[in-house]
N, C-alpha and C positions, 0 to 999 in steps of 0.2 A: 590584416589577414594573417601575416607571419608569423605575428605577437600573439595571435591566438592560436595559431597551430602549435606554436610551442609550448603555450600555455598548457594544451590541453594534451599535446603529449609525457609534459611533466607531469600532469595528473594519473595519465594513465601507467606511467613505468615509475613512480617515484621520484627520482633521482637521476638524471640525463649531463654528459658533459657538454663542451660546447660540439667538439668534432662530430658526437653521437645527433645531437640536436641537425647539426649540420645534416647530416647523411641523412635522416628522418624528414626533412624538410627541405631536399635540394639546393640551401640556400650556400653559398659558400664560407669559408671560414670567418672574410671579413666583416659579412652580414653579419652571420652569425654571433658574432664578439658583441655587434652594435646593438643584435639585438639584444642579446643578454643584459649590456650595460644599460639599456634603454628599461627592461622591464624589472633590472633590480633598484635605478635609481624610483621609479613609482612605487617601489615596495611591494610589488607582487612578485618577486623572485628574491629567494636568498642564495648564498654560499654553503653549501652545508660541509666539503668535506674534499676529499681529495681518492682518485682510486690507488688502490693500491697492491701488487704482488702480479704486477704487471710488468713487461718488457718497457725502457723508456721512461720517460721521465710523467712521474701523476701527475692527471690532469685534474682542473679542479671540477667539482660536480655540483650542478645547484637542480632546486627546487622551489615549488613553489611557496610561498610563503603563508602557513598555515595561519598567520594573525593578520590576511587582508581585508577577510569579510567574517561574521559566523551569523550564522541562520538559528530558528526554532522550529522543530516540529511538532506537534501535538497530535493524540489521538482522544479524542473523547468518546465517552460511554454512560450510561447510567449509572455505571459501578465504579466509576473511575476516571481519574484526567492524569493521562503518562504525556511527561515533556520531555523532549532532549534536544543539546545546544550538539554542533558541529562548525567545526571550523570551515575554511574553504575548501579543504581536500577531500570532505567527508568524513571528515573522523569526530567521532563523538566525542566532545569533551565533558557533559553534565549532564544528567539526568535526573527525574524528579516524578515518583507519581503521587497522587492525592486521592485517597479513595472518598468516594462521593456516595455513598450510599442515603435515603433520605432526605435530600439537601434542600432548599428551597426551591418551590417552582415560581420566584419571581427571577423575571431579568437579572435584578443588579444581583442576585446569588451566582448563577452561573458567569457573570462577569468577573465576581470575585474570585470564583474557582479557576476559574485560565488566568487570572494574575498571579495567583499564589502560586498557580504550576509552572506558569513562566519563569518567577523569580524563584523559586529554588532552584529548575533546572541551569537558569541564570549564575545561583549562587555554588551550585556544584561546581561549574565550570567556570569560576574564579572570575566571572564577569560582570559586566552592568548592563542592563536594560538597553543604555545608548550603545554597546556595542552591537548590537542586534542587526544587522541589514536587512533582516525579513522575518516574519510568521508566517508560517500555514499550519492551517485546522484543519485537520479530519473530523468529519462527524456521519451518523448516522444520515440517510435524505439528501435534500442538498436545498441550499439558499434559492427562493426563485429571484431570477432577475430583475425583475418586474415589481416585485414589491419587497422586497430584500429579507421575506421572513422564511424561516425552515418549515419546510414540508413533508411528508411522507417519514415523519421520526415524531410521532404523540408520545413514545414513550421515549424521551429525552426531556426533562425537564426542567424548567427556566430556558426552553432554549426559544420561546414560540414570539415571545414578541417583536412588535415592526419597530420596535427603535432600539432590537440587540443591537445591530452591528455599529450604528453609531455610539452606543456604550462602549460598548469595545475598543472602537477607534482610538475613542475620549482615556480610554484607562491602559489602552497600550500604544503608546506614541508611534508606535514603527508599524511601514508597512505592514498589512494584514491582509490573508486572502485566507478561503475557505475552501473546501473540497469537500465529495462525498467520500466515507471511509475506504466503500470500496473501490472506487478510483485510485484513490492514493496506493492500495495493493496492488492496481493492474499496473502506476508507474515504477512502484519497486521490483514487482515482476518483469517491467520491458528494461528497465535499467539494471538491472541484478541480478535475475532468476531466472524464471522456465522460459520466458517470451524474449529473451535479447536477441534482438536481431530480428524479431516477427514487425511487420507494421500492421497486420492484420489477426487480429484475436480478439476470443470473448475469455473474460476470468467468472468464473463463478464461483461464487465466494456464501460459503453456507459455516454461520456460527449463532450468535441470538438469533437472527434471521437470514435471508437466503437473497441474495442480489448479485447484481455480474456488474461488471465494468466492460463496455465497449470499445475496442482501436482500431481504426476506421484509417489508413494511410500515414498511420503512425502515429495518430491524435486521436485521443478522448471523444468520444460524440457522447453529451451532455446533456441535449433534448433542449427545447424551446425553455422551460421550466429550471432545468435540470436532475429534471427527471428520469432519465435514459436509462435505463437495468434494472428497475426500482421491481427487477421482477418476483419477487414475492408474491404480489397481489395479481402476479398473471392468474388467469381460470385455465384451468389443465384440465385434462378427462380425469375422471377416477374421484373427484372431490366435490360435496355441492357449490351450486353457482353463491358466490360470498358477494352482497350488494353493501353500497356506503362501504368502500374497502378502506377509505380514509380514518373514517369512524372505528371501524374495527380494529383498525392496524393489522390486517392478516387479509391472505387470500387464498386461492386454491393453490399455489403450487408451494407456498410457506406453507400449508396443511399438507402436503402430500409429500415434501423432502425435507422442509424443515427441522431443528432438534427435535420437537414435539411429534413430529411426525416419527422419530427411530424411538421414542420412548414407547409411544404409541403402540407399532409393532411389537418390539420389545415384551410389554404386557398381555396383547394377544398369541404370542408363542410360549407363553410362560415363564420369560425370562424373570430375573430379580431385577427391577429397575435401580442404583446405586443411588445413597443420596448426593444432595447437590444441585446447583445449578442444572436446568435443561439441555446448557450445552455442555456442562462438566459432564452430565452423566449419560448423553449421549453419546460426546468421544468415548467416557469409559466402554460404554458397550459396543460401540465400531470396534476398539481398538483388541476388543476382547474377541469381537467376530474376527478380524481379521488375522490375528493369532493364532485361531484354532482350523482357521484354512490355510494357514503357511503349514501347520504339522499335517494336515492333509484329511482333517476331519470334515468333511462336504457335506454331511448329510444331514446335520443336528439340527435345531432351531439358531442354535448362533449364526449358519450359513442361509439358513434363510431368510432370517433378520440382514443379514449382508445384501441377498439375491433380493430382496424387496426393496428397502432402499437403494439401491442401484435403479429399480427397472423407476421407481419417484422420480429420479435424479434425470435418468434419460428421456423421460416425458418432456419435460419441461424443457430442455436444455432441447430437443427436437424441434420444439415451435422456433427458438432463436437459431438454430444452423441454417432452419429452412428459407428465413426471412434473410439472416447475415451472410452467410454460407463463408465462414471463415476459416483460416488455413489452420489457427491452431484454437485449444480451448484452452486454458489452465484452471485446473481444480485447488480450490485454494482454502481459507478460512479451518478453526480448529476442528470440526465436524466431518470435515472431510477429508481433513489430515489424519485422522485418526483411524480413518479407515483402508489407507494408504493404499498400497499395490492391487492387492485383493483387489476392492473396492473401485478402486482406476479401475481393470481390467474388464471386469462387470460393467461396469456404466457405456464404456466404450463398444461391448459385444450388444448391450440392449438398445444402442443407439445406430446401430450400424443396422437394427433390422425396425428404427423406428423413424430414420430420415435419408431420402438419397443421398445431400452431402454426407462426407466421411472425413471430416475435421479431426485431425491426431488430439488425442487426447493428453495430458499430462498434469503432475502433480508439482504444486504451487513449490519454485525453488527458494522461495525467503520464508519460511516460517518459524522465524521470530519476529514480532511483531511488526508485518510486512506493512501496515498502515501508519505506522511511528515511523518507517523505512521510508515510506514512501512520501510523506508530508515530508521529510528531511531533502530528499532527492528534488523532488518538487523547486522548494525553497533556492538549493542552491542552482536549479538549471536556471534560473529567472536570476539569480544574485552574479552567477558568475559570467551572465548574459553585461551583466551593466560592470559587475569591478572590471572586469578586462578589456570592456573596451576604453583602450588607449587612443583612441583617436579624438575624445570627446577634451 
């Protein structure tokens, strides 16, 4: 227990001497020593340096040792497979994306495509395969348990058959887990961004498509399936009832707040729809509404196009407070980053007159690529679960 209190307060300050370690950990100096020499001779502590311009003679200062373990994260997409290696302390040492546009919808293609994005992110960061202590995948859906094939993601392809994940196994020797994308955002959120320190929040996350992440007592609830936030295909007022939502891949409240939903508007106000991707050119036009309401222009179609997808957003996001009734929500994904403050502050006034709970609202604090973040974070809280403990 010592060893790991150290441990993890070297993560959190960098660089600790031993007196400092000491006082952080009530342990006394001669502990203290023991410990140190106990967790640099395991090679999870180095010596880095001495302080110095200080009263007294410098002490020497260690850290942890960033070549004890390194991890991979992955985010996949139809348009793309982005990977990145991280040392034990978190610091990214390689990265790698592969655009995937096209590619085969058999298995062994998207098998090959997470090898080739593992080994370059591999090869960025001067490494091998065998250094690896862990994978985690993000992807659209999620794995069901039960029969080990991706769900609620038809448009991800090569990703659908029942014997991926033992392809996978077969072609990347090292641990391997899987997550849905937006999970791994609500963990870079609880460990990084707008939620640390929350154990109770919903993330809703609107970019291709519209889904939340649930944290339930500071864990993920993932659903029997792992299905759990898959709320796109919830039926909301305002949208017709959408049957066979499998089939479809969409449902009422992906029709009602979704990218396609701000284009949508967008065309019936008259706007100029920008080209591009649905959710390129959705952020363009949030980002362009919300612009023109920081100078303090309210009244155009740009504000209305804002004040409409705002009251979509708080529809939906009203059936989950009602059911959850969580303390905070985080708004997250490129869609609704783009429609930033503005667009927060509207969702939360339409929400406040469309559900009793009154869950603070806020805008997602990782966004750069908070799913990449978050498969990284993932990896190592399980990785630095098993290097450090020193009792085994």
């Amino acid at each position: 227990m010592n060893d790991r209190a150290a441990l993890d307060l070297l993560l959190e300050h960098g660089t600790l001497s031993r007196t400092r370690i000491g006082k952080l950990t009530g342990l006394s100096k001669p502990t203290a020593s023991q410990l140190l020499a106990r967790l640099e001779s395991a090679g999870l502590v180095v010596a880095t340096g001495t302080t110095a311009g200080r009263p007294g003679p410098n002490a020497q200062l260690y850290s942890v040792n960033p070549a004890a373990a390194h991890v991979a994260g992955l985010d996949v997409t139809a348009e793309h497979i982005r990977a990145a290696i991280a040392d034990i302390t978190g610091t990214v040492t390689g990265e790698f994306e592969l655009p995937t546009p096209g590619r085969s919808r058999r298995s062994h293609g998207a098998v090959e495509q997470v090898a080739q994005a593992v080994d370059g992110a591999v090869k960025a960061a001067g490494l091998h395969l065998t250094d690896l202590h862990r994978i985690v995948v993000g992807t659209p859906g999620a794995f069901d348990p039960s029969t080990g094939r991706l769900r609620y993601a038809s448009h991800l392809p090569g990703w659908h058959s029942p014997t991926l994940l033992e392809e996978m196994a077969a072609a990347l020797p090292v641990p391997l887990e899987y997550d849905n994308d937006v999970n791994l955002a609500a963990v870079a959120e609880q460990r990084l961004g707008a939620a640390h320190g929350h154990d109770d929040f919903v993330l809703l996350w609107n970019e291709e498509g519209i889904g939340a992440a649930i944290v339930i007592g500071g864990r993920l609830h993932r659903g029997r399936t792992g299905g759990a936030g898959e709320v796109g295909f919830m039926p909301v007022p305002g949208t017709p009832l959408v049957r066979h939502v499998a089939k479809a891949n969409a449902g009422g409240f992906q029709e009602l707040a979704g990218c396609n939903a701000v284009l949508r508007i967008a065309r019936e106000l008259g706007l100029a729809v920008p080209r591009g991707t649905q959710a390129g050119a959705a952020s363009a036009l949030l980002a362009s509404a919300a612009a023109d309401t920081v100078t303090g222009n309210d009244g155009g179609p740009q504000a209305d196009l804002l004040r409409h997808f705002a009251t979509g957003l708080a529809i939906g996001l009203a059936s989950l407070v009602t059911v959850l009734d969580p303390e905070l929500i985080v708004l997250a994904g490129g869609v609704i980053a783009a429609g930033g403050e503005p667009l927060r502050a509207r969702v939360q006034a339409e929400l406040a007159e469309l559900a009793v709970p009154r869950p603070r609202l806020v805008l997602g604090g990782v966004p750069e690529r908070p799913v990449l973040i978050g498969a990284l974070q993932s990896a190592l809280a399980t990785t630095r679960d098993e290097v450090f403990d020193t009792s085994r």
